[in-house]
C-alpha positions as CSV (number, residue, x, y, z in Angstrom):
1,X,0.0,0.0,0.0
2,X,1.3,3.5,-0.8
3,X,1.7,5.8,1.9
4,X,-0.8,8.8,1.7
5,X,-2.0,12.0,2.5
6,X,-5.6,11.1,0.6
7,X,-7.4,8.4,1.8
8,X,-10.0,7.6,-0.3
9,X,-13.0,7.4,2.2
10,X,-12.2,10.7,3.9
11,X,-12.4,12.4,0.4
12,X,-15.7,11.0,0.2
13,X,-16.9,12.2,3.9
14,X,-15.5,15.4,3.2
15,X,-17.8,15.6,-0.5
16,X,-14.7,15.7,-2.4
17,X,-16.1,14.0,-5.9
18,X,-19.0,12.2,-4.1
19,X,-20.2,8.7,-5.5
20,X,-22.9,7.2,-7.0
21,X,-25.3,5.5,-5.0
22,X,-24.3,2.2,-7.4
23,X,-20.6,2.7,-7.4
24,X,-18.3,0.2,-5.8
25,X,-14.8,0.8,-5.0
26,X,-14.3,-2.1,-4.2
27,X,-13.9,-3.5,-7.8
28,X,-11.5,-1.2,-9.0
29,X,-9.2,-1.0,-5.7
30,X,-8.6,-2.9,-2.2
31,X,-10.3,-1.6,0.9
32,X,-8.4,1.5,2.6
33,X,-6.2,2.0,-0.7
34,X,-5.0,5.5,-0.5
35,X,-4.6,8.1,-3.6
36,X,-0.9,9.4,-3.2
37,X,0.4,12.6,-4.6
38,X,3.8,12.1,-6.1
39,X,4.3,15.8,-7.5
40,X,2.6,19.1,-7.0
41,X,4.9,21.8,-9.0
42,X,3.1,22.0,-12.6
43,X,1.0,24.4,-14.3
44,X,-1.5,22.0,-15.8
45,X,-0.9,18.6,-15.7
46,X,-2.1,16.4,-18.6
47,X,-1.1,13.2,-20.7
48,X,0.3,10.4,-19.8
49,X,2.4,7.7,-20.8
50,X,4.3,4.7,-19.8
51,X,7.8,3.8,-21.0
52,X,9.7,0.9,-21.7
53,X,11.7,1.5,-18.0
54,X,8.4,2.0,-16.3
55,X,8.7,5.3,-16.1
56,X,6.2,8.0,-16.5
57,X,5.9,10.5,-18.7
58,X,3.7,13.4,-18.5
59,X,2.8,17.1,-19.7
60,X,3.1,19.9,-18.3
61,X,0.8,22.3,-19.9
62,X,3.6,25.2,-18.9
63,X,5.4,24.1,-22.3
64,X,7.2,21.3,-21.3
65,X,6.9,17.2,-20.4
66,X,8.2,15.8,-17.3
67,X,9.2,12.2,-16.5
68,X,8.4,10.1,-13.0
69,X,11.1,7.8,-11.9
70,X,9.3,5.3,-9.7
71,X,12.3,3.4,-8.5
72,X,13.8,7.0,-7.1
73,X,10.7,9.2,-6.6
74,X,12.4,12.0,-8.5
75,X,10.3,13.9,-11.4
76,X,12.7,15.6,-13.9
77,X,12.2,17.4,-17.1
78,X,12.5,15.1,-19.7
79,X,11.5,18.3,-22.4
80,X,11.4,21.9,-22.8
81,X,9.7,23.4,-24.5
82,X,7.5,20.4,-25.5
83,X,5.5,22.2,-28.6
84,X,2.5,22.7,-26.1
85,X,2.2,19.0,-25.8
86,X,-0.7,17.8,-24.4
87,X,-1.9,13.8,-24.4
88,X,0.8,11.3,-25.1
89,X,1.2,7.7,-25.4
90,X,4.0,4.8,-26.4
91,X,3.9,2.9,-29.4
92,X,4.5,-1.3,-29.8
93,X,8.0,-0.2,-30.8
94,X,8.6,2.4,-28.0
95,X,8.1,5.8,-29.8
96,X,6.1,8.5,-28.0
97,X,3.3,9.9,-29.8
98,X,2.6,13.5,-28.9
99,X,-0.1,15.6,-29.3
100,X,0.7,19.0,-29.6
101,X,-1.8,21.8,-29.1
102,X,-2.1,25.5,-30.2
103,X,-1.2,28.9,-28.3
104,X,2.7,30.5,-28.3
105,X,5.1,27.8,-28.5
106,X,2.5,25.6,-29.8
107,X,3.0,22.9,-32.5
108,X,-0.5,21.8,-33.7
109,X,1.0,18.6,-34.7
110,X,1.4,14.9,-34.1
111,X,5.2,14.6,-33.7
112,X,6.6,11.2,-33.1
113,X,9.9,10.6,-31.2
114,X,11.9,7.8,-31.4
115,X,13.6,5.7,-28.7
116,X,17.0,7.4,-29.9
117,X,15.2,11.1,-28.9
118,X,15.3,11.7,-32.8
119,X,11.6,13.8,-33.2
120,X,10.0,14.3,-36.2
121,X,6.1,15.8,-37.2
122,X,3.7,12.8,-37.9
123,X,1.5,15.1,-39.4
124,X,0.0,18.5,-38.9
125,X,-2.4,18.7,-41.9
126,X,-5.5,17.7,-43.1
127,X,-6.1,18.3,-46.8
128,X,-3.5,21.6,-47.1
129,X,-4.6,23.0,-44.1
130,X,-3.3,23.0,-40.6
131,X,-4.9,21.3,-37.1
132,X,-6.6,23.3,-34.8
133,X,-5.3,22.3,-31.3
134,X,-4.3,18.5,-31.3
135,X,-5.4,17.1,-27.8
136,X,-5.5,13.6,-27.2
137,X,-3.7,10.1,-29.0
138,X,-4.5,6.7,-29.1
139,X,-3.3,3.8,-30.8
140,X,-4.4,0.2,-32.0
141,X,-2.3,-2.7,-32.5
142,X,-2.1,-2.0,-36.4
143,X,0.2,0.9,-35.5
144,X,-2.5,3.5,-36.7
145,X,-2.7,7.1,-34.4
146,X,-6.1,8.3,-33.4
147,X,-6.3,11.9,-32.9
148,X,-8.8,14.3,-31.5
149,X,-8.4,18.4,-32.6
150,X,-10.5,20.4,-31.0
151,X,-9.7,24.3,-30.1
152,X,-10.0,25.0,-26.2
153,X,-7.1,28.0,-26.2
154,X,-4.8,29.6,-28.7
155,X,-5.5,32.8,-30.7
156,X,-3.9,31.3,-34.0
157,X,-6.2,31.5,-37.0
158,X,-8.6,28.5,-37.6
159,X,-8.0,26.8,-40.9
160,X,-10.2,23.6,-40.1
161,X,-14.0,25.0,-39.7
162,X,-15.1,21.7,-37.5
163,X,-13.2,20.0,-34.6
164,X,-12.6,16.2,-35.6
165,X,-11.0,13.0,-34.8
166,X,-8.8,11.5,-37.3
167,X,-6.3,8.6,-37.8
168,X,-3.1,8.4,-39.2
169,X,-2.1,5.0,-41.1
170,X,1.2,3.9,-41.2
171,X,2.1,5.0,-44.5
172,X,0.7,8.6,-43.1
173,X,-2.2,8.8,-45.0
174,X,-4.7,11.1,-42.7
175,X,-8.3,10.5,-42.6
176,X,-11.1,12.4,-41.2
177,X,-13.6,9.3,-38.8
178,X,-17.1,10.2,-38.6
179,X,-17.9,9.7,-34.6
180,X,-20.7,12.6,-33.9
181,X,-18.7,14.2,-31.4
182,X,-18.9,18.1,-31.3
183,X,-15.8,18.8,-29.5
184,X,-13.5,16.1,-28.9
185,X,-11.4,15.5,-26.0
186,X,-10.4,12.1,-25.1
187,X,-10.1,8.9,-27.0
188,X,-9.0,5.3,-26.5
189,X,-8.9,2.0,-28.3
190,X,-10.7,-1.1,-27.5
191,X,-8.2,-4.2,-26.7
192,X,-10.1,-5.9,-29.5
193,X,-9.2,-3.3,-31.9
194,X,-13.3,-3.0,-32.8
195,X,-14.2,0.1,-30.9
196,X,-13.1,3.6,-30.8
197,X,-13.7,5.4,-27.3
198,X,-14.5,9.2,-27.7
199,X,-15.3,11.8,-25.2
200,X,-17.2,14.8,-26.8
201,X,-16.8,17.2,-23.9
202,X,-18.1,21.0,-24.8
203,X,-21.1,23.3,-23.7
204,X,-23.4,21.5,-26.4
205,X,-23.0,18.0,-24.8
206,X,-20.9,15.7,-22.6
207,X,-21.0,12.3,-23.4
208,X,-19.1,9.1,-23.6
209,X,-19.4,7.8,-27.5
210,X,-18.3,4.4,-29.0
211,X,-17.9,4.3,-32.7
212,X,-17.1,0.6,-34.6
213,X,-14.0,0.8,-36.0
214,X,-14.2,0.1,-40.0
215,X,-10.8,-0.1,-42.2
216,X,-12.9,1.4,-45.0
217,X,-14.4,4.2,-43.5
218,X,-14.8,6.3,-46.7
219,X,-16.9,3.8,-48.0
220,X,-19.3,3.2,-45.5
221,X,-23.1,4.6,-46.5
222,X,-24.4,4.1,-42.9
223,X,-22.0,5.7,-40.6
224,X,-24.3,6.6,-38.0
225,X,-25.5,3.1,-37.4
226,X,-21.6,2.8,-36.0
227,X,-22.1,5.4,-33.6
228,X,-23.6,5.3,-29.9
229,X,-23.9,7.3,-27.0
230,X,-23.0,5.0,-24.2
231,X,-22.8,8.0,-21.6
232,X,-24.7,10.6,-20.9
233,X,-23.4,12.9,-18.5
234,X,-26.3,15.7,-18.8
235,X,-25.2,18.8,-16.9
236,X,-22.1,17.0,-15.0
237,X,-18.7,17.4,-16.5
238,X,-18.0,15.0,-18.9
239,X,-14.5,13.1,-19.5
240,X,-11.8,14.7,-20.1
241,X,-8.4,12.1,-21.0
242,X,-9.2,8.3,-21.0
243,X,-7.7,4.7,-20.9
244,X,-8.3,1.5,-20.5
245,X,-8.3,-1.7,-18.9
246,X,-7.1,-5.5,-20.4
247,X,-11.0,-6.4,-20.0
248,X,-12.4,-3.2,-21.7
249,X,-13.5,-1.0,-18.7
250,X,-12.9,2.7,-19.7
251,X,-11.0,4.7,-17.0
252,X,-11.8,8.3,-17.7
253,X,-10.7,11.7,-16.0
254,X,-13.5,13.7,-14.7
255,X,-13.7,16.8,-12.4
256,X,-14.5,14.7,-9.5
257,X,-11.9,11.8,-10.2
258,X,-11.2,9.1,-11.9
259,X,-14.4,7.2,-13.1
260,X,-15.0,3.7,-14.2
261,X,-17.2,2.2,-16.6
262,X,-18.0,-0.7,-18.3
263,X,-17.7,-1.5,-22.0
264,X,-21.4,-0.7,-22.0
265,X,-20.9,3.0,-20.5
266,X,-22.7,2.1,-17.1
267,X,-20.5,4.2,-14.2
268,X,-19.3,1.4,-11.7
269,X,-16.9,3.3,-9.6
270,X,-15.1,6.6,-8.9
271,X,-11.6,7.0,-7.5
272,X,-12.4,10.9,-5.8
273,X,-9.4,13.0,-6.5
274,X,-8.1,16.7,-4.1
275,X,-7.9,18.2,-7.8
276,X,-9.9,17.7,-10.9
277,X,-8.3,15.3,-12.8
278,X,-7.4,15.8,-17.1
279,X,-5.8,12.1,-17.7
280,X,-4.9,8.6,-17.1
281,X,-2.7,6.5,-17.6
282,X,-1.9,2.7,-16.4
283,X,1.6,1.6,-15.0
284,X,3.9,0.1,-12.5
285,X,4.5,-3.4,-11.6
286,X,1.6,-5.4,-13.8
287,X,0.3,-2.4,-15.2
288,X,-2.1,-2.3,-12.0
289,X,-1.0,1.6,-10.7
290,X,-3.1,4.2,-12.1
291,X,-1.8,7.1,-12.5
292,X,-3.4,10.1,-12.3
293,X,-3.0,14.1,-13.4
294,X,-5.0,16.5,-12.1
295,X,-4.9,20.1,-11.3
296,X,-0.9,20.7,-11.0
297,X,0.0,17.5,-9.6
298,X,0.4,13.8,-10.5
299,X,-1.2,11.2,-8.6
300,X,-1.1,7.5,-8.2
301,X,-3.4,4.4,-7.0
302,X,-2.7,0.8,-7.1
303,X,-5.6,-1.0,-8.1
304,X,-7.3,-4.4,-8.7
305,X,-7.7,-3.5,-12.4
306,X,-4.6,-3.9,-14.9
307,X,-4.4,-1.7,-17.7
308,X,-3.7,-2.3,-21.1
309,X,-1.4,-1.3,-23.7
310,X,-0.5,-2.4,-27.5
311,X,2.0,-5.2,-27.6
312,X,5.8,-4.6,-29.1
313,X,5.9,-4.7,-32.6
């Protein structure tokens, strides 16, 4: 057990990101597990992504991505300035994919850096004209990027009039999915590679979608049949970064915590958190610590669940 300045229960006594009447902690972590805050000297906190050493790497919204040592404790900067990088995750051959966002310093790319520290722009266009504010990254075991691009912050000039998701093959064609999100944030992959996890999270609507994935998407004639709303948050805060578990549950960052659900979208737990929390991300020994970022700080939990992550390639 990790020692702690957060337990769990007295978050909830004290209404810190109160519960559902049908939650259940106790299927996500052991009784008396404590949240622990590793680091509290960001700006934002966001990403999220495990390395080949077990490390952890992280953004920091400031301009600049730090890595968590767990063996020493230590959090260093790993890069500065980071392109306004904002979600991140590792590839089956070690490579951190990076989204990078818009406002000064900002890339408004997907950059791709190899184990060597070698970075290079995945893309940054669609069609001739440049991303809004890339936010969030997910892969699938093909070695294809999914992207979300809204526009939260920046001044730059728009030269995309929506806010999309896309994917990027591995010969780096880029095309545009159809999910019916608005404005959207966080996305994750399915271990079965079928289904792609989106949360639209704007003023219009916050909601938990999953779309069937299709290798043929421009083909399809009935793309909203692939589309449902598993999630409704109504007038809550929806989900902000996401990931996932080896038997599909959805681990999203909310306000109030980290929340669980199942495949099917139904809420089974929440992890309460001191700060509202932007991203997730699975780690440590089994791939059983979650890992948390919220507010300026990163956070971590052991837990009964065990996260997953694409196989080496």
């Amino acid at each position: 057990m990790f020692a702690s300045a957060f337990m769990l229960m007295c978050l909830t006594a004290l209404g810190v990101g109160g519960v559902d009447d049908d939650d259940d902690l106790d299927q996500v972590v052991e009784p008396l597990e404590r949240v622990e805050r590793l680091w509290d000297q960001g700006t934002f906190t966001e990403g999220g992504a495990t390395a080949a050493d077990g490390s952890i790497l992280f953004s920091d919204i400031g301009d600049r991505i730090m890595r968590f040592n767990p063996s020493t404790g230590e959090t260093k900067v790993f890069r500065e300035p980071s392109g306004r990088a904002n979600g991140m995750i590792i590839d089956g051959r070690g490579r951190l994919i990076v989204a990078e966002g818009a406002n000064t310093g900002g890339g408004r790319r997907i950059s791709i850096t190899d184990p060597d520290g070698d970075c290079r722009t995945l893309a940054d266009r669609f069609e001739g004209k440049r991303f809004n504010s890339p936010n969030d990254v997910a892969i699938d075991d093909k070695g294809r990027v999914y992207f979300t691009d809204p526009r939260y912050v920046g001044d730059e000039p728009r030269e995309l009039d929506f806010e999309g998701v896309f994917r990027i093959d591995p010969d780096g064609r880029v095309t545009r999915l159809e999910t019916g999100a608005k404005k959207p944030n966080g996305l994750v992959v399915s271990p079965d590679g079928e289904t792609l996890y989106v949360a639209d999270n704007g003023p219009d609507r916050r909601a938990l979608l999953a779309v069937d994935i299709d290798d043929d998407d421009d083909d399809d004639d009935d793309k909203d049949s692939k589309i449902r709303v598993i999630h409704d948050f109504g007038e809550e805060s929806g989900i902000d970064g996401m990931t996932i578990t080896v038997d599909g549950r959805i681990v999203g960052a909310t306000a109030k915590g980290a929340a669980v659900f199942t495949p099917e979208g139904r809420r089974i737990a929440l992890i309460p958190t001191p700060e509202p929390a932007a991203n997730v991300e699975f780690g440590g020994d089994g791939g059983r610590v979650l890992y948390i970022l919220a507010g300026k700080s990163l956070y971590r939990i052991p837990t009964t669940m065990t996260g997953y992550h694409v196989s080496p390639r």
